[in-house]
PDB file with one MODEL, atoms N, CA, C and O in Angstrom:
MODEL        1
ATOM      1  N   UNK A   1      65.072 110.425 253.296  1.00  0.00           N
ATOM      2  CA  UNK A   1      64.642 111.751 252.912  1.00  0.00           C
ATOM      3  C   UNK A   1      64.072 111.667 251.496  1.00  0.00           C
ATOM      4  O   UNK A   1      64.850 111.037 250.779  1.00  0.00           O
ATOM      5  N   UNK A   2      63.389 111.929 251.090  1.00  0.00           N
ATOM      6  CA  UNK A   2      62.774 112.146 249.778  1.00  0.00           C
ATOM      7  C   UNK A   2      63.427 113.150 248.370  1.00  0.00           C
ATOM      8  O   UNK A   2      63.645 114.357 248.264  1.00  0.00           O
ATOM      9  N   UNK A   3      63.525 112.477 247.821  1.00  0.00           N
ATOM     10  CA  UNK A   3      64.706 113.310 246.790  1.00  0.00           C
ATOM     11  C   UNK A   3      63.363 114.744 246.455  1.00  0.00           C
ATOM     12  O   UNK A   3      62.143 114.788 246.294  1.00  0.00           O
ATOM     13  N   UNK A   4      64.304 115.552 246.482  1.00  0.00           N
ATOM     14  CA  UNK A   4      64.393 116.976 246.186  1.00  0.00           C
ATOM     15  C   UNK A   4      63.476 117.300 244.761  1.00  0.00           C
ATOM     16  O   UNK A   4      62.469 117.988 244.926  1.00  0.00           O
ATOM     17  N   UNK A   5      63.650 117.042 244.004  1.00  0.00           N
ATOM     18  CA  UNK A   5      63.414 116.529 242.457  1.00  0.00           C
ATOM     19  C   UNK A   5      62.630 115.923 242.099  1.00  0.00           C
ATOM     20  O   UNK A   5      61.891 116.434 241.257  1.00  0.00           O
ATOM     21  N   UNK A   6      62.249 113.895 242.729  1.00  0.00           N
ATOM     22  CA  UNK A   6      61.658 113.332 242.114  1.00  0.00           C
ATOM     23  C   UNK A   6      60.939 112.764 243.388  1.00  0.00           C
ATOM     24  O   UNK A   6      61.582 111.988 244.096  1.00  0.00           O
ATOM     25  N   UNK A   7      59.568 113.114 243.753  1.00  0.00           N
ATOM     26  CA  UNK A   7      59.079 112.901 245.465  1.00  0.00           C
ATOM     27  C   UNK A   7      58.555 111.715 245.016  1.00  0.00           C
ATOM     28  O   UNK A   7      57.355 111.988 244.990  1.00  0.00           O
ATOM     29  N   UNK A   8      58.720 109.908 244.427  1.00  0.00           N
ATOM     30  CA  UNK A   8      58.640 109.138 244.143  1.00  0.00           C
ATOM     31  C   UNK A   8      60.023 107.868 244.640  1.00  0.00           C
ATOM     32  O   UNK A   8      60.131 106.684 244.956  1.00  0.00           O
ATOM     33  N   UNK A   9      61.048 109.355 244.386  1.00  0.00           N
ATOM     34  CA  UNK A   9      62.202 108.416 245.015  1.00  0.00           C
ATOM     35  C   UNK A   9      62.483 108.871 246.805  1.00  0.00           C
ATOM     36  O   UNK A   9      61.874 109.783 247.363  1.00  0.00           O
ATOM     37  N   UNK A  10      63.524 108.001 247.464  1.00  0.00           N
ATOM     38  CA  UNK A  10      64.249 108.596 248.165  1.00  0.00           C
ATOM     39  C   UNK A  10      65.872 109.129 247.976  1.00  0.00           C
ATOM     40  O   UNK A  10      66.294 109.135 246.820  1.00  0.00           O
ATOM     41  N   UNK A  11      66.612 109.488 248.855  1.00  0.00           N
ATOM     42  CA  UNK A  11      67.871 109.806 249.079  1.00  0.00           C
ATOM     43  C   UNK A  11      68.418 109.242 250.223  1.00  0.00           C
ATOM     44  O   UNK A  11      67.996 109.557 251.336  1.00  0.00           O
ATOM     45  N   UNK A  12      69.441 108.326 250.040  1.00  0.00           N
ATOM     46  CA  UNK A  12      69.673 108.069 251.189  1.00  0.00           C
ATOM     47  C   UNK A  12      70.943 108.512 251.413  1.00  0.00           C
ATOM     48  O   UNK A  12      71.798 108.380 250.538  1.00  0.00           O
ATOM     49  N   UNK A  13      71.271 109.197 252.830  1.00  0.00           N
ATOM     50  CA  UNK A  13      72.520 109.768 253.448  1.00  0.00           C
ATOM     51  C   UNK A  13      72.951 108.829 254.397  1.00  0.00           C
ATOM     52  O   UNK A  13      72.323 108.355 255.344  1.00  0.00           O
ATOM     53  N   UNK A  14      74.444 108.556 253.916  1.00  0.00           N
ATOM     54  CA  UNK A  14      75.163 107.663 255.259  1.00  0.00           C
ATOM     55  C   UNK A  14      75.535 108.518 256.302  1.00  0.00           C
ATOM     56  O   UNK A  14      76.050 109.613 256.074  1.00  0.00           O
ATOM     57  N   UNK A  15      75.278 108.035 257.601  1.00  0.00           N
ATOM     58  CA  UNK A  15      75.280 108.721 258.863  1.00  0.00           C
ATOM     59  C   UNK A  15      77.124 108.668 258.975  1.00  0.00           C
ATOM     60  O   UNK A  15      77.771 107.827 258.351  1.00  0.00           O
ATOM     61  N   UNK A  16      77.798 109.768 259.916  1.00  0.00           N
ATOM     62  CA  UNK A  16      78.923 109.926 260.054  1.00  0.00           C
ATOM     63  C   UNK A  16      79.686 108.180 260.181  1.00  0.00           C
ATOM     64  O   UNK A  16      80.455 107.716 259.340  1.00  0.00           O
ATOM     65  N   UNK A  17      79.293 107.580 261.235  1.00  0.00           N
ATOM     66  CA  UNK A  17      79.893 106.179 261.148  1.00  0.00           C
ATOM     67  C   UNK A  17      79.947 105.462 260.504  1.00  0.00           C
ATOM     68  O   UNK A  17      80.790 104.573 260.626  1.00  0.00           O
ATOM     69  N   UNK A  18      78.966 105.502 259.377  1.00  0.00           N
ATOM     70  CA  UNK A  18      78.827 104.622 258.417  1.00  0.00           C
ATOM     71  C   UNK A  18      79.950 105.385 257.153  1.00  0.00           C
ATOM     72  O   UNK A  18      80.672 104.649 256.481  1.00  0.00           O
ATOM     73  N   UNK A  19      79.962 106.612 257.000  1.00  0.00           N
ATOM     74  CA  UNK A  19      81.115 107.552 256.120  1.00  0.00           C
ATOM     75  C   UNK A  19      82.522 106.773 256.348  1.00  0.00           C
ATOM     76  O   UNK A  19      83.228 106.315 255.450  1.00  0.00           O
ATOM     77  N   UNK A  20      82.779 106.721 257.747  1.00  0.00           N
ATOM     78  CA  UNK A  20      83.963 106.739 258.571  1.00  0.00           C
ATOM     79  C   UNK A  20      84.692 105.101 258.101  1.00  0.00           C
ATOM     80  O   UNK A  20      85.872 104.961 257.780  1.00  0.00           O
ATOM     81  N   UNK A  21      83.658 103.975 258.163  1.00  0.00           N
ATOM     82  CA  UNK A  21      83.968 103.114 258.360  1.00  0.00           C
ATOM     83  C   UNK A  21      83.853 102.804 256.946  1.00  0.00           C
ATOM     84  O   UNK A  21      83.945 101.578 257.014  1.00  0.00           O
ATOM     85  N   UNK A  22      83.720 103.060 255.745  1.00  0.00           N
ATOM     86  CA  UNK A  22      83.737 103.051 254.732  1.00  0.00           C
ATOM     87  C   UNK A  22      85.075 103.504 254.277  1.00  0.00           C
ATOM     88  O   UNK A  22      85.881 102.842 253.624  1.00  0.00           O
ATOM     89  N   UNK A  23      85.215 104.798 254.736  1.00  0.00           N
ATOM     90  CA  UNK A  23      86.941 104.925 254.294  1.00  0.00           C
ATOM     91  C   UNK A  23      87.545 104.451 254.618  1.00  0.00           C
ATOM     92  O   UNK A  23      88.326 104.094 253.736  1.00  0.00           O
ATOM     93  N   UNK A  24      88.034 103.749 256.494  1.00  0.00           N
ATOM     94  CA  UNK A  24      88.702 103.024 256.947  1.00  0.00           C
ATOM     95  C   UNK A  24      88.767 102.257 255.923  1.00  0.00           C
ATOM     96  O   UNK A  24      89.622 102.405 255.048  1.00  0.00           O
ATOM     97  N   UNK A  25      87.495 100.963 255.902  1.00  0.00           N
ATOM     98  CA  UNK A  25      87.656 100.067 255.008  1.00  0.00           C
ATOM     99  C   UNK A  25      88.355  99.933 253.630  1.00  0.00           C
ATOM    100  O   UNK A  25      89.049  98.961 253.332  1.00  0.00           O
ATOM    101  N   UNK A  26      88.128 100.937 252.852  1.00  0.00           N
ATOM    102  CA  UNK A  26      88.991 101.450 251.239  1.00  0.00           C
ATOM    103  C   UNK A  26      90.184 101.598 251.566  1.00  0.00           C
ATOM    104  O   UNK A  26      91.118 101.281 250.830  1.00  0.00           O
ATOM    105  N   UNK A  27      90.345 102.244 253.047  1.00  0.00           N
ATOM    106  CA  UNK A  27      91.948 103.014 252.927  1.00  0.00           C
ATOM    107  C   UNK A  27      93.216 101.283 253.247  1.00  0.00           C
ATOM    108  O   UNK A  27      94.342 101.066 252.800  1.00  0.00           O
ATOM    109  N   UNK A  28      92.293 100.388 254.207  1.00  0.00           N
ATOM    110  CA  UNK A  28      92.522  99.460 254.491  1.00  0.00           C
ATOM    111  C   UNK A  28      93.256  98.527 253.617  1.00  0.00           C
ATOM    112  O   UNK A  28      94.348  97.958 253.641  1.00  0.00           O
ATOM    113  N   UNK A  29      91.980  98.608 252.639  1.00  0.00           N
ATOM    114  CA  UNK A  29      92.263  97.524 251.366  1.00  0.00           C
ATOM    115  C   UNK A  29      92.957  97.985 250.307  1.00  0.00           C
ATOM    116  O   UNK A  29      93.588  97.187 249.615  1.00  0.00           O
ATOM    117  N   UNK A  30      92.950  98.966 250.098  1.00  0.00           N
ATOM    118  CA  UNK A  30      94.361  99.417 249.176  1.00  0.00           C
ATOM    119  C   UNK A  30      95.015  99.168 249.831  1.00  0.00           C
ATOM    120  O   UNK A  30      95.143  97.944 249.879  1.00  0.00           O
ATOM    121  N   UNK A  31      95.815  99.849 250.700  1.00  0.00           N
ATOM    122  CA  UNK A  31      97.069  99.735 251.218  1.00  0.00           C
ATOM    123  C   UNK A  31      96.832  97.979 250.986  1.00  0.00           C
ATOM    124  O   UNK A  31      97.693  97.973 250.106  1.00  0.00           O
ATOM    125  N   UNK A  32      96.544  97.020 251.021  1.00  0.00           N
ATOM    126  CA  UNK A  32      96.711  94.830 250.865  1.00  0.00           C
ATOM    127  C   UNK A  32      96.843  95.161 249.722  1.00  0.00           C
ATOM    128  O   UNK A  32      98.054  94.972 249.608  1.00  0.00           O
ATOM    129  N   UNK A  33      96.342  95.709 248.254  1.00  0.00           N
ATOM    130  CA  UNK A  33      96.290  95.420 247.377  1.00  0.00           C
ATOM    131  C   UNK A  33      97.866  96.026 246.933  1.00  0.00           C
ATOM    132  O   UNK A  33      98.638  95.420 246.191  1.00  0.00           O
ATOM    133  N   UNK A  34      98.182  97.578 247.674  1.00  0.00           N
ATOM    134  CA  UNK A  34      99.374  98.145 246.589  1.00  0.00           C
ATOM    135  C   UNK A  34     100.526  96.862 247.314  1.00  0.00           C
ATOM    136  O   UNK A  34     101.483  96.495 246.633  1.00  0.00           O
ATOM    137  N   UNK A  35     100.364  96.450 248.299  1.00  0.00           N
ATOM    138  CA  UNK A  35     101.701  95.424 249.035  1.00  0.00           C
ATOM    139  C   UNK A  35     101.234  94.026 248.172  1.00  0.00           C
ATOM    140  O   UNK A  35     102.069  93.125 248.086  1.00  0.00           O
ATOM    141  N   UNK A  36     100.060  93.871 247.611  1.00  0.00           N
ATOM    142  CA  UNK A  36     100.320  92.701 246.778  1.00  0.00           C
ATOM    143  C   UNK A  36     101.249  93.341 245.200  1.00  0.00           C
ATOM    144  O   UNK A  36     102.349  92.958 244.800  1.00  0.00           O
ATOM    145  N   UNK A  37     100.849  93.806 244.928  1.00  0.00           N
ATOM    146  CA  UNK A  37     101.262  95.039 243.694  1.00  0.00           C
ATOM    147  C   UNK A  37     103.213  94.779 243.813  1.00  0.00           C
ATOM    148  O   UNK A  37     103.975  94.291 242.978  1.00  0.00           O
ATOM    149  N   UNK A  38     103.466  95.275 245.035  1.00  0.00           N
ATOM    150  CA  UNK A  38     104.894  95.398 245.359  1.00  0.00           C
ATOM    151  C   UNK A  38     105.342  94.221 245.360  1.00  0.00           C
ATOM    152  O   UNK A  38     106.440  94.150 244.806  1.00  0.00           O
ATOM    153  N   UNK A  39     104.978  93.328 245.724  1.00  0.00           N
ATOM    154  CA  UNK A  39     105.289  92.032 246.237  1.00  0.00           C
ATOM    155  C   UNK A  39     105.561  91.409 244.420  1.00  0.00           C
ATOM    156  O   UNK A  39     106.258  90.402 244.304  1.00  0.00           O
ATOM    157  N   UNK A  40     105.251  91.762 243.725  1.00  0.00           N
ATOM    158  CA  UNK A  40     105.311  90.765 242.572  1.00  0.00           C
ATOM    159  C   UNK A  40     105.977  91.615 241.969  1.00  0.00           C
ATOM    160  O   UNK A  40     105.899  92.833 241.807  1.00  0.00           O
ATOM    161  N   UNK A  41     107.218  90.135 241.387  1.00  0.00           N
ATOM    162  CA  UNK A  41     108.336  90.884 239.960  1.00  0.00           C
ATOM    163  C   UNK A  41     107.604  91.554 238.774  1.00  0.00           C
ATOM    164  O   UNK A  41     106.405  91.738 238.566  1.00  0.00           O
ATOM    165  N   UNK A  42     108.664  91.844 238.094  1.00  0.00           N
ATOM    166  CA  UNK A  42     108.073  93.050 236.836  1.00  0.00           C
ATOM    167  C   UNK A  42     107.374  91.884 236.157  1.00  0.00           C
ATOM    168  O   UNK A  42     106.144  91.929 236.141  1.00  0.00           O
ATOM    169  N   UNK A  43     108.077  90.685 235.506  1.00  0.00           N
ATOM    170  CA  UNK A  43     107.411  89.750 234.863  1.00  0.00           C
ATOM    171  C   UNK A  43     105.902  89.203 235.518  1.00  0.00           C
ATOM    172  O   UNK A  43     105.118  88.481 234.902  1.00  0.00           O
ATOM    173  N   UNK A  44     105.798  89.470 236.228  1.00  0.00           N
ATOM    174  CA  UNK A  44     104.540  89.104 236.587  1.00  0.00           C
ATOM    175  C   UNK A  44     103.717  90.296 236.411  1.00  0.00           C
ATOM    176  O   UNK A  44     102.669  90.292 235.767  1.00  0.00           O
ATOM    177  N   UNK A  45     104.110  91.107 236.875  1.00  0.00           N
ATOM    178  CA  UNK A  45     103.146  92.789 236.225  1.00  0.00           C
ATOM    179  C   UNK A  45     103.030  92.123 235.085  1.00  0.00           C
ATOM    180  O   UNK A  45     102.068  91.363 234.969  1.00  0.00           O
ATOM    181  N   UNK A  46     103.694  92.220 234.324  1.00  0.00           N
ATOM    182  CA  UNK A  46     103.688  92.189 232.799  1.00  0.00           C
ATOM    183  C   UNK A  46     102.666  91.208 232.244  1.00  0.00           C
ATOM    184  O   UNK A  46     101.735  91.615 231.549  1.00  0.00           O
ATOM    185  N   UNK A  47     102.822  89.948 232.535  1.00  0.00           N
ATOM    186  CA  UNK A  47     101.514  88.720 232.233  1.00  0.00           C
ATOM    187  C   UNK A  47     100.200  89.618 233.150  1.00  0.00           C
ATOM    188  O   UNK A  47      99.223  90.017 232.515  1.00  0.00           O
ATOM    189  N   UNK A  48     100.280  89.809 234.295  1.00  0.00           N
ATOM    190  CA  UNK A  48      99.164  90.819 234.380  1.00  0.00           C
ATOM    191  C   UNK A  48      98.069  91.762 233.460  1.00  0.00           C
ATOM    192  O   UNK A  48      96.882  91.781 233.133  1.00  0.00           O
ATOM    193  N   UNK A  49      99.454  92.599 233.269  1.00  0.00           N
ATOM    194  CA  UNK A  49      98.474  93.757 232.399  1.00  0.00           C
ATOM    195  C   UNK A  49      98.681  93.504 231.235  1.00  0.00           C
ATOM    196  O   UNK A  49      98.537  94.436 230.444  1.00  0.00           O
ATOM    197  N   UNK A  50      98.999  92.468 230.825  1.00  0.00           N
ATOM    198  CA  UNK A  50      98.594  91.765 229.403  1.00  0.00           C
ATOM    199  C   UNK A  50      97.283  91.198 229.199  1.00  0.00           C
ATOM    200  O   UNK A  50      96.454  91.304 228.295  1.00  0.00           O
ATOM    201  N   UNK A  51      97.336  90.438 230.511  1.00  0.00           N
ATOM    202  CA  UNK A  51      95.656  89.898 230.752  1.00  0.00           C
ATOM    203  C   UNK A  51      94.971  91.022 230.404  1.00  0.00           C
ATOM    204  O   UNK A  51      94.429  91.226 229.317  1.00  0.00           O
ATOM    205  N   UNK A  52      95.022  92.091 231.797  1.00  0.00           N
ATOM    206  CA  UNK A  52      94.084  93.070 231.913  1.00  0.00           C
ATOM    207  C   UNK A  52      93.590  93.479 230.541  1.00  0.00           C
ATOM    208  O   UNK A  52      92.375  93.622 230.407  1.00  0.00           O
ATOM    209  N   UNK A  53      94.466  93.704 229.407  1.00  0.00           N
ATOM    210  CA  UNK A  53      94.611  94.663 228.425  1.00  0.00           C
ATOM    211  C   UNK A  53      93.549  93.717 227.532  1.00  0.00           C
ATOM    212  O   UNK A  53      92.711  94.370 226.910  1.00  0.00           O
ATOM    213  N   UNK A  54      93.495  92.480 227.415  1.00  0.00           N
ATOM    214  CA  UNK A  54      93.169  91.647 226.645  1.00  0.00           C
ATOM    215  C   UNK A  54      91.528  91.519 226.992  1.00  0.00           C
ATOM    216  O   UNK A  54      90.530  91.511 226.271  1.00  0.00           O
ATOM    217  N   UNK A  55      91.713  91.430 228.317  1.00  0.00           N
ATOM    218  CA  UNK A  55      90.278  91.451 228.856  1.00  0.00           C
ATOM    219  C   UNK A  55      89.064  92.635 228.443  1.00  0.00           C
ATOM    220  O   UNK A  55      87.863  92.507 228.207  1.00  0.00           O
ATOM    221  N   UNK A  56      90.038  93.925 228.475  1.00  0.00           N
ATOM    222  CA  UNK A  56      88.786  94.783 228.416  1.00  0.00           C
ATOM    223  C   UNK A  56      88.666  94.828 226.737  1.00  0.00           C
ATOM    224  O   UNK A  56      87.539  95.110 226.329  1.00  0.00           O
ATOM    225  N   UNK A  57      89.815  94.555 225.601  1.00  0.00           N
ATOM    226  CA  UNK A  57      89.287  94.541 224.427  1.00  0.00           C
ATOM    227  C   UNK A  57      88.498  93.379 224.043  1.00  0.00           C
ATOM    228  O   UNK A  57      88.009  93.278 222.918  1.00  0.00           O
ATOM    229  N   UNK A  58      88.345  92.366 225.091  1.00  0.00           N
ATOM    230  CA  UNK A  58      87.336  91.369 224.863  1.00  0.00           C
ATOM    231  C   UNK A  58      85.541  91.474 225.033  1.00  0.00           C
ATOM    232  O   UNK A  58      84.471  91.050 224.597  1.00  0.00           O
ATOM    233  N   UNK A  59      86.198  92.403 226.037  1.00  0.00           N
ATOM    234  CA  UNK A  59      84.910  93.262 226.472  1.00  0.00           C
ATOM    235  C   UNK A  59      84.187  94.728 226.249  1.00  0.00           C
ATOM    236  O   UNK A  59      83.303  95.258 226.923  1.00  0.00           O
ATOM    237  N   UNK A  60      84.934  95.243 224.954  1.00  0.00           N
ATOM    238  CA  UNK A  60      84.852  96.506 224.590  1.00  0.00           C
ATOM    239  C   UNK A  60      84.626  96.810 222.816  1.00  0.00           C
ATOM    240  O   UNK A  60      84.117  97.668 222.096  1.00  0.00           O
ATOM    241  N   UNK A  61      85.619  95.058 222.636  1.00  0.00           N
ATOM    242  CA  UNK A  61      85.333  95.522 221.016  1.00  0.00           C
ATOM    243  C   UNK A  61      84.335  94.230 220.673  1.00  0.00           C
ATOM    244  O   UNK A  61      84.287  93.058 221.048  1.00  0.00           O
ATOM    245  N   UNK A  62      83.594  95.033 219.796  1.00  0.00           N
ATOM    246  CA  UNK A  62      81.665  94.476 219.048  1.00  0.00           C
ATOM    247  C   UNK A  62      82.308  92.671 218.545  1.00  0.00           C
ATOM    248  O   UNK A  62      83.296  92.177 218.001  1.00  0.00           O
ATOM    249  N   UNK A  63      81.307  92.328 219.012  1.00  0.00           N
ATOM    250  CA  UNK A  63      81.764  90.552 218.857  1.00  0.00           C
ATOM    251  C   UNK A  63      81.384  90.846 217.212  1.00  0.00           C
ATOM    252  O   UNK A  63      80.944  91.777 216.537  1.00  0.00           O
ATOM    253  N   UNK A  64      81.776  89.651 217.044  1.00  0.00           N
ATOM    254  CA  UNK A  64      81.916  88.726 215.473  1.00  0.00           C
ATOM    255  C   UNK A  64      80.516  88.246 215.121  1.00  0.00           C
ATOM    256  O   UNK A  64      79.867  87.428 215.773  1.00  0.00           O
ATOM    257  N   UNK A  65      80.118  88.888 213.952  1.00  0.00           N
ATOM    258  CA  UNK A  65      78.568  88.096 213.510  1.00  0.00           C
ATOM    259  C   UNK A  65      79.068  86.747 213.376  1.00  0.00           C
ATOM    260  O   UNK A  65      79.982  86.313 212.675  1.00  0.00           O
ATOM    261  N   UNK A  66      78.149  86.064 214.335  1.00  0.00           N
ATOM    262  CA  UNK A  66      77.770  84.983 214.293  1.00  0.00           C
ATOM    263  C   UNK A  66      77.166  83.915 212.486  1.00  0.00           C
ATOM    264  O   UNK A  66      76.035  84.022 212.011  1.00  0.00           O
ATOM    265  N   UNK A  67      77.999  83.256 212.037  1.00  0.00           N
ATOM    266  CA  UNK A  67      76.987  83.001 210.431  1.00  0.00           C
ATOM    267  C   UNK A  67      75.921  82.373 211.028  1.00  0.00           C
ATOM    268  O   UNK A  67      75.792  81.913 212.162  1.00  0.00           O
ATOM    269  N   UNK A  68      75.050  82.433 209.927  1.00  0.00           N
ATOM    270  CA  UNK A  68      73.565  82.359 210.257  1.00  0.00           C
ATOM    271  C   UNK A  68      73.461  80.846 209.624  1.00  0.00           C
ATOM    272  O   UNK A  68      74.436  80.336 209.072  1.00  0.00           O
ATOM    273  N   UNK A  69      72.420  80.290 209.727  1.00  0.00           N
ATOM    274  CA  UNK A  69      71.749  78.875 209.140  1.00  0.00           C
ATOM    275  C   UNK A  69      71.878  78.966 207.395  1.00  0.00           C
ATOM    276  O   UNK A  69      71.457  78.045 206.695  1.00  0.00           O
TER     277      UNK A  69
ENDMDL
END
């Protein structure tokens, strides 16, 4: 369908089966991920979201000028 707005783009709508099988799929894979989640002691959470935590300030805070020549 041609977006509404910008007649250069389109819009694309997922048909009911394609909706359907998309949530299946999400609802699917959470539910593996929260039973991996459960499955592991607190100490392992913990080295987890230590990583996690480390990761996104690796990826969030402004790198280090580089010295120059």
């Amino acid at each position: 369908m041609t977006h509404p707005e910008d007649r250069r783009s389109v819009v694309v709508v997922p048909a009911e089966h394609g909706k359907h099988e998309v949530r299946t799929t999400l609802r699917d894979m959470h539910g593996r991920m929260v039973a991996v989640v459960n499955d592991m002691s607190t100490s392992e959470r913990d080295v987890v979201a230590t990583f996690l935590r480390r990761m996104i300030d690796g990826v969030t805070q402004p790198a280090e000028p580089t010295p120059g020549p």
